[in-house]
Structure formats: structure tokens, C-alpha cells
C-alpha positions in Angstrom: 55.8 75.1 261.6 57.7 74.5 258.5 59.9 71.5 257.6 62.1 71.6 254.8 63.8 68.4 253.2 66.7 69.2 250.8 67.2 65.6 248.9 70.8 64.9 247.3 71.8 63.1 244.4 71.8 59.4 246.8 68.3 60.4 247.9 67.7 60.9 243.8 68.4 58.2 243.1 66.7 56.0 245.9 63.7 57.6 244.1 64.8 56.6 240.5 65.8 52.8 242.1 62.1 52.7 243.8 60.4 54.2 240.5 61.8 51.6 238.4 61.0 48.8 241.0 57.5 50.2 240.6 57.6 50.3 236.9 58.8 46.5 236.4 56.0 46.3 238.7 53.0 48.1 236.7 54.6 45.6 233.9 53.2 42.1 235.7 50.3 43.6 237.0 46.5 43.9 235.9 45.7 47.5 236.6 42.6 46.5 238.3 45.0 44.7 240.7 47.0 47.9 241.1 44.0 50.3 242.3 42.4 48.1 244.1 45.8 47.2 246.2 46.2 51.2 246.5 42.7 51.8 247.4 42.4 49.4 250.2 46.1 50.7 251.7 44.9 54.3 251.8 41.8 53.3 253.2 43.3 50.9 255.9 45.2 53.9 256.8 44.0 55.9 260.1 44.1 59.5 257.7 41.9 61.5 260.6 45.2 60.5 263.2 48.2 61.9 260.9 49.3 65.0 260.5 47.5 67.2 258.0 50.6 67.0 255.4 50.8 63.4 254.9 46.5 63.3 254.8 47.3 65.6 252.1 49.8 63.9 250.1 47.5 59.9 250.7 44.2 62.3 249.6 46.2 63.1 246.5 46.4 59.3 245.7 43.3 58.7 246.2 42.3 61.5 243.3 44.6 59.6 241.2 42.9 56.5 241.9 39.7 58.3 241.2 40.8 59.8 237.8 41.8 56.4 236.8 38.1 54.7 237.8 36.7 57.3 235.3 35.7 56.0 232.3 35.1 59.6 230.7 38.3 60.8 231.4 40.0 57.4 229.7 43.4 58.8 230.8 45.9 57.1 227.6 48.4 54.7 228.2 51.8 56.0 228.8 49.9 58.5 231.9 48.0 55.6 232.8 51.5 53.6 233.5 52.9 56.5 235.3 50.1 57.1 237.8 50.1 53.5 238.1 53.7 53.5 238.9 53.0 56.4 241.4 50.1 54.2 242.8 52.8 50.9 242.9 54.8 53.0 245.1 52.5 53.4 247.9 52.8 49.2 248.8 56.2 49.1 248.2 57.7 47.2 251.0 61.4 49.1 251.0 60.2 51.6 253.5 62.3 53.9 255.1 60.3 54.2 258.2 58.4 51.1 258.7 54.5 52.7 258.4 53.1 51.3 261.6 55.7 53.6 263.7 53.4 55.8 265.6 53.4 59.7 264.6 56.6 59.3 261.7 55.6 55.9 260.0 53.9 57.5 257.4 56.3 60.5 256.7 58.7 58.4 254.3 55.7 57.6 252.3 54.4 61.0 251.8 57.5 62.9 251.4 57.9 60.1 248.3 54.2 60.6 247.2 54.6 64.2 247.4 57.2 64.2 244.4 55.5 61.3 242.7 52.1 63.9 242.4 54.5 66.4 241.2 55.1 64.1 238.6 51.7 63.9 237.9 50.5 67.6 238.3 49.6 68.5 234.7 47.6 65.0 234.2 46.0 65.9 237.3 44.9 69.8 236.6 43.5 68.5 233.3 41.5 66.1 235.1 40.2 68.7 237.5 39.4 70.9 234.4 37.8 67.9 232.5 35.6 67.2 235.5 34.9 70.8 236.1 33.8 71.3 232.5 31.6 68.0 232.5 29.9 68.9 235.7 28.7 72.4 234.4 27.1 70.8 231.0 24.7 68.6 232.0 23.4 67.0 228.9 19.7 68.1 228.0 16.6 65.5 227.7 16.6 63.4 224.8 18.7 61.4 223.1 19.5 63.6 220.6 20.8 66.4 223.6 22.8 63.1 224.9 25.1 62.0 221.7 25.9 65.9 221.6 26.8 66.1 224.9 29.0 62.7 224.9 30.4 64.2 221.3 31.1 67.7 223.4 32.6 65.8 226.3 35.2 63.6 224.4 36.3 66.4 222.1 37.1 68.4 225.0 38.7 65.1 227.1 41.3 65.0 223.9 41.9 68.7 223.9 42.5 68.4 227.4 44.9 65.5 227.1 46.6 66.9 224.1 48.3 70.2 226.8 49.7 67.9 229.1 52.8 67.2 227.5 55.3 64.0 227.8 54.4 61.3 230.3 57.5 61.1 233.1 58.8 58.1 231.7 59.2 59.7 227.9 60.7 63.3 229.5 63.6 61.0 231.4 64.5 59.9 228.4 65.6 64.0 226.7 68.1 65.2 227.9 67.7 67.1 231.1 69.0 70.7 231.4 69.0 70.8 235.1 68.0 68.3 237.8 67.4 70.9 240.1 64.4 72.8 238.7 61.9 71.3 236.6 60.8 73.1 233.4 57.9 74.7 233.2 55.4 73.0 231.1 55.5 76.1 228.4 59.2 75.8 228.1 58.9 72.1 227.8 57.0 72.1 224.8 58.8 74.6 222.9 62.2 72.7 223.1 
């Protein structure tokens, strides 16, 4: 079966009012705090005993949490702050449905984190490439073989961080073309 949400421009800007709660937020808080607040409410969470779309969307966070525990990757600040945002918004206590209802409680919450890792899509593919391409070259014996491989590894991480284009927080700030459809990322960076 297949659900479809259509959100308005009030449900827009519930999101917008929740983002920038969550962005004051990521503003007072250590970003150690942050993961480790995020980790531990996925992981309190009964995943196995919801249904497979919001497993998906709290399984998504917890690749963001992973990206941002990986030294290598050494995502830059302004994604950092917007995956922290994204992560701010899992605890935040303006819940539609409170989570502990049985079956639904969760649904709010991943409906929300579903267009927060939308957000996040093109940090997140990079990532998967990064670690892809880091996985397949293991560095050779030696220490020699190891400063190459490290020298290999960050020229690719800044190549790789380099396509993603605008954090979220920089691309609200151009003007918008159209609310309704987001621009591809080719079209983004040729405007």
C-alpha cells in the first residue's frame, strides 16, 4: 500500500519554524552532545516493531550520525551544522504525535526526517562514494604505501566535498524559483 502526504504552505512552514528551533539549537550545543543525544534516541527506539518506512527514514539518521563520527570524511562546517540540525530534530519535543503512541507515534517523526535526509541527499551520496572509494584502496605495507594512501584519500574527500553544492542553510538564502520542485543539483550550480 501506498500513502501519499501532500504538505501546504502551513505544513511548510511548521518545518521552517522546527528547523530554525533546531538551528538556535545546534548554536548552544557541543556537537558531541548532539550525536550522542541522537544516537541513544534511535537506539532506545523499538526499530524491528515499526513499520519498514519509518525504520527506513531513523536508519537514515543513523548514517548521518555515522558520516559525522568519521574522522576521514571530516564533513566541513556549514554541512556539519545542517546534519546537525537534521539530527536536533529527532529530540525535539513539539511532536505532532506524541512517539510512545503505539503503531503512529513514530510517523510524525519520519515523515519530518524523510524531508530533512532530502536535504541532506547530495552530502550523503558523496559520503557513500567517499567510503566506497576508501574501502576498495586499502593502503599497501609500509609507511611509505601509507602517507600515499592518506595523501590519495584526502584529495579525493575534497573533490568529493567540492560537487556537493550549497549547504541548506546558504541555498534558503537565493532566491527560490519554485517551492514546489527542488532543483536539480546540475541546474543549481549553473545559476
Amino acid at each position: 500500500m501506498r500513502v501519499t502526504i501532500e504538505l501546504e504552505g502551513d505544513d511548510i512552514q511548521r518545518l521552517d519554524a522546527a528547523l530554525v528551533r533546531a538551528r538556535r539549537l545546534v548554536a548552544t550545543m557541543d556537537e558531541v552532545d548532539v550525536i550522542a543525544a541522537a544516537r541513544q534516541s534511535i537506539e532506545q527506539m523499538s526499530l524491528h516493531c515499526v513499520p519498514s518506512y519509518v525504520r527506513r527514514q531513523f536508519e537514515g539518521a543513523l548514517r548521518l550520525v555515522a558520516m559525522l563520527e568519521d574522522d576521514a570524511w571530516a564533513l566541513p562546517q556549514p554541512w556539519r551544522e545542517d546534519v546537525l540540525v537534521t539530527l536536533i530534530y529527532l529530540g525535539d519535543p513539539d511532536d505532532v504525535i506524541p512517539d510512545d503512541a503505539e503503531v503512529i507515534g513514530l510517523l510524525d517523526d519520519a515523515i519530518m526526517l524523510e524531508l530533512l535526509l532530502c536535504r541532506q541527499a547530495s552530502v550523503m551520496r558523496a559520503y557513500q562514494r567517499f567510503c566506497a572509494e576508501r574501502d576498495a584502496r586499502r593502503p599497501g605495507r609500509g609507511s611509505a604505501a601509507r602517507v600515499e594512501a592518506a595523501a590519495w584519500l584526502a584529495r579525493r574527500r575534497v573533490a568529493l566535498q567540492q560537487r556537493i553544492g550549497a549547504p541548506a542553510a546558504r541555498r534558503r538564502k537565493a532566491p527560490a524559483k519554485s517551492r514546489t520542485a527542488p532543483a536539480s543539483p546540475r541546474r543549481a550550480r549553473r545559476s
